[in-house]
N, C-alpha and C positions, 0 to 999 in steps of 0.2 A: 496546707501543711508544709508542703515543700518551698515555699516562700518563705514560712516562718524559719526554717532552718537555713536559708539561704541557702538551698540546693535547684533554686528554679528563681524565674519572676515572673511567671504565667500565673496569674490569677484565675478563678473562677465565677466573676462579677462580669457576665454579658451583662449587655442590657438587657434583652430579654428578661433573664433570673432576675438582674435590681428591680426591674416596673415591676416582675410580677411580685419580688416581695415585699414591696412598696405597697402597691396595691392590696394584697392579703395584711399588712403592718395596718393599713392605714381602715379597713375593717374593723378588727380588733378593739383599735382604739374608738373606735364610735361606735362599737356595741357596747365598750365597758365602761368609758370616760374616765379614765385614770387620772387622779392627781398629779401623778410624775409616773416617767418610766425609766426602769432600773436595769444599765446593761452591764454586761462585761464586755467582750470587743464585738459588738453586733454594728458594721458597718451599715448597714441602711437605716438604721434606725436615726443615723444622721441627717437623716434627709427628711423622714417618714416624721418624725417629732416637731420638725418645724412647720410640715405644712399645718400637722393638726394641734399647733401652740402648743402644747405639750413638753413643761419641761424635761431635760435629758440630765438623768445622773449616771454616771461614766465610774466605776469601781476597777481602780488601775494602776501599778505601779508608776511610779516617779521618771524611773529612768524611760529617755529619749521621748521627753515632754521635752517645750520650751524653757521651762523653769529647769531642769534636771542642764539642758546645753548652755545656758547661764550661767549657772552657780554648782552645781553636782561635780562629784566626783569625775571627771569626764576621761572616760578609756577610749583610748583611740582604736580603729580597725588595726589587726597587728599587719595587712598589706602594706599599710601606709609608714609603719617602721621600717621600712626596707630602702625608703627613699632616704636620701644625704642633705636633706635639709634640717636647719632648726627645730626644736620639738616645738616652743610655742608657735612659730611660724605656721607650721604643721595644723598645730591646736586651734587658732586663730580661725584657719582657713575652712578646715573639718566645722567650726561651729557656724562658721558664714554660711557653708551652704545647705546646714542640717536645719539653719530657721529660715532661708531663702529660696527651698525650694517648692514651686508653686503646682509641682504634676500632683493631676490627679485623673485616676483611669476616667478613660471617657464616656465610661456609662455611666458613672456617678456625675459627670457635666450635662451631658443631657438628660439624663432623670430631674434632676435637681432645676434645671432649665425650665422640664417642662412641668413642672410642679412649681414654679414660681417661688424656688429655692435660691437663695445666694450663699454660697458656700465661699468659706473665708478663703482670703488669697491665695495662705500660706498652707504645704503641705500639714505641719506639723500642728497648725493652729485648726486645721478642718477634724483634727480625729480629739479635739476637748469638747465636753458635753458644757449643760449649762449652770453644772454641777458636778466637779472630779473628786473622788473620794478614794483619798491616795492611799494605800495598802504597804507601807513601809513605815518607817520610822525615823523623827529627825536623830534621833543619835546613831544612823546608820547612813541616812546620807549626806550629815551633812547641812541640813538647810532647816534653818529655823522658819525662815518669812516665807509664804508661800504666795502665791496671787487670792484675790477674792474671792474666786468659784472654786479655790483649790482646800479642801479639808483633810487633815493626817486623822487615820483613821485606823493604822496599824496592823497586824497581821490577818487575814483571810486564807483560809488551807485545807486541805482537805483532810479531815478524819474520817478515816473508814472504817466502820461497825465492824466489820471484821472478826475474826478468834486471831490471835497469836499461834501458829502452828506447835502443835507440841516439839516439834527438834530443835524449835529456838530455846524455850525453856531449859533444855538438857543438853546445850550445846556444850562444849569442856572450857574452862578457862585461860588452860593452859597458853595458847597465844591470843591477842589483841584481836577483840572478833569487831571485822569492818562491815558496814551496810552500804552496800553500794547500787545504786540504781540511777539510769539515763529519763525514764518518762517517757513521754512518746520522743522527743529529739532525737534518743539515741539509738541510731540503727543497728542490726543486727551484727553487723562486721565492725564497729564502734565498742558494743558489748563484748561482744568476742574478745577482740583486742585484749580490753583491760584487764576481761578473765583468765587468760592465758598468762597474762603480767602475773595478775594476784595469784596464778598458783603456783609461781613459784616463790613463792613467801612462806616466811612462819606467820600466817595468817591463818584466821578461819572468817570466810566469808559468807553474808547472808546478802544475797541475791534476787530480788523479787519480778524479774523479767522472764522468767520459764514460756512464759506467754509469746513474749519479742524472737525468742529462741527458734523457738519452732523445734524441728529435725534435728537442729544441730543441738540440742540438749546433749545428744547423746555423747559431743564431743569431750561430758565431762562429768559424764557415768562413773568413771574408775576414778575420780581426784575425792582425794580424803580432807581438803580442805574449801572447796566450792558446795556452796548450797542454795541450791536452785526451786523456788518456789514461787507460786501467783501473789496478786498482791497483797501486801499485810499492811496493818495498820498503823504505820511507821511511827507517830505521834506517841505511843505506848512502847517503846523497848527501847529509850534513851537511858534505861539501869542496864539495860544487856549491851549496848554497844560503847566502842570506844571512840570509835570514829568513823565519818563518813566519806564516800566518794559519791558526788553528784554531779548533775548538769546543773545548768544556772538559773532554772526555772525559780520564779521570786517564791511560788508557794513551794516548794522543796528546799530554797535556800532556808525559808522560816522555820519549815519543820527542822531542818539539821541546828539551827539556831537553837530551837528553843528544847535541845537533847541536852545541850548543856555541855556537848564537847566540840570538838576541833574539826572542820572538814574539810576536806579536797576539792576544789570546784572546776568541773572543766566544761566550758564554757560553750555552746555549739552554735552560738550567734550574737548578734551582740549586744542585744539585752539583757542576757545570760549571761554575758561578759559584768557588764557594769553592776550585776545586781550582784556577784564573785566579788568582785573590783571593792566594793562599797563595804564587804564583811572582811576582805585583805584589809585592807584601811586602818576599820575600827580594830582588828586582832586577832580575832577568831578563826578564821580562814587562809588555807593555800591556794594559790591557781596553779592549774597543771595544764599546758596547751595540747591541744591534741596533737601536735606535730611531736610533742617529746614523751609519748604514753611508751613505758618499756618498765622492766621490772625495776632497775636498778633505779630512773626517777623517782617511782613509787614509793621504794624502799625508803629512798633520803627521804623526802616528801614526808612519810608518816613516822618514819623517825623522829623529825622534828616535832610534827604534832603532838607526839604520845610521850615527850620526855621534856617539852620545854613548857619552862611555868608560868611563862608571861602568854602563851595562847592558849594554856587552860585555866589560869584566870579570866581572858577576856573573853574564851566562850562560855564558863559561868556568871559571868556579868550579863551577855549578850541574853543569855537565858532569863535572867531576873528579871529586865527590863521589858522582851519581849511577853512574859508571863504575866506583870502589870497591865496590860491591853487585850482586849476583847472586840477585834476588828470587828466579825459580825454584830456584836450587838452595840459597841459605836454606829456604824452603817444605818441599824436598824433606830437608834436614837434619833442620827441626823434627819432622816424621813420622817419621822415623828415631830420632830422639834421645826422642820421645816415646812412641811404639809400637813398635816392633822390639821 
């Protein structure tokens, strides 16, 4: 986790752990004999699927694939805006070595070794299965032609059964009621932060991190415009909200997409960047950097959103189109249409 936010590079892949889930993976699959295996980012299975032939379907956004550093929308790390050279120079250099780089930890070299694994040269080229079923959409990023094992396949997201708490129901209208939530990315002093921004807004905020908070709930006990509660089924209250503040997670950027309004996206690494980056683009979204999180940003920020008609047109456009696709049961077609 703390790799995925770019707070650490310590991994959890001894080798010890890869043999042994190698070993248990590679069980499984010869008790059951699967046609294909269906991952989300399950690293050994990279290894575990070639020894036992076994094709690999890979369910995964676009961005920071080889095709996304080709052709995509391509957002640079904002460290590298601080140097005085040329932007494409810059751009040029960032994609040479995001398809050239050949590390890979070295218990996935010797697991892979000693299971008579050849794992592809290239960083970027080792983590595509033998079938990618991309989770976005070409009118968001961009790219028509994809490679041959690469299939759009459109939004995947989580709806949760959930009830709608009765205080959203009866929230007042009176100001622009914001939903705002980090996901796991956004730590506690992150959340904090923004909540301390939004209250002092004419806003009324629904909040679903009560959980992330812990203790410091309490630090907003007495605010008449913060509302703090576990998670809700955010796919169902796109009539109650007006706008969103998120992280850049692809399955949270879809859900605020397919609300049908305008969001805030602030980015907490940088696939979370590009997948912001890619709805900035098309219309519908703002990025907000964490280095510039304060009330008054905020304030401009959702000013714009909630009074300009060219990004509430294009996040009900963004909604229409998103609405037309049915990632899960595309997914579940392609399995069928492929294997059956």
């Amino acid at each position: 986790m703390k790799v995925d936010q770019m707070k650490g590079v310590r991994h959890p892949f001894t080798y010890k752990m890869l043999k042994r889930r190698v070993e248990n993976e590679k069980d499984v699959i010869n008790n059951y004999k699967p046609e294909a295996i269906v991952i989300g980012t399950t690293l050994s299975m990279f290894i575990t699927s070639k020894v036992c032939e076994i094709p690999l379907v890979y369910i995964k956004p676009l961005a920071y694939t080889r095709t996304y550093f080709l052709h995509g929308h391509l957002e640079l790390p904002t460290i590298l805006n601080k140097f005085f050279i040329p932007g494409n120079f810059i751009k040029k250099l960032y994609q040479e070595i995001a398809l050239k780089i050949t590390y890979k930890p070295k218990a996935f070299s010797k697991v892979a070794k000693e299971e008579n694994v050849r794992l592809p040269k290239y960083t970027i080229d080792a983590l595509d299965a033998d079938y990618n079923l991309i989770t976005t959409l070409p009118q968001i990023s961009g790219i028509d032609c994809l490679p041959d094992n690469y299939t759009y396949i459109g939004p995947v997201y989580a709806k949760l059964e959930n009830n709608i708490p009765k205080f959203i129901e009866s929230l007042s209208r009176d100001n622009p009621i914001v939903y705002f939530a980090m996901g796991s990315s956004g730590g506690k002093d992150m959340v904090i932060k923004v909540l301390k921004a939004l209250e002092k807004l004419s806003v009324t905020v629904i909040c679903p991190m009560k959980d992330t908070l812990g203790s410091s709930v309490k630090e907003f006990a007495g605010s008449n415009n913060i509302h703090l509660c576990d998670l809700i089924p955010a796919h169902k209250i796109s009539d109650i909200i007006d706008l969103s503040i998120i992280h850049g997670g692809e399955g949270t950027v879809q859900t605020a997409c397919l609300t049908g309004k305008p969001f805030i996206g602030i980015g907490l690494q940088q696939e979370q960047t590009a997948n912001i980056n890619d709805c900035v683009i098309f219309g519908n979204a703002l990025e907000l950097k964490k280095r510039d999180i304060s009330a008054r940003k905020i304030s401009k920020l959702m000013n714009y959103a909630l009074t300009n008609k060219e990004i509430q047109r294009k996040a009900k456009l963004i909604q229409e189109i998103f609405e037309k696709e049915d990632g899960p049961a595309n997914a579940a077609r392609f399995l069928i249409n492929k294997f059956h």
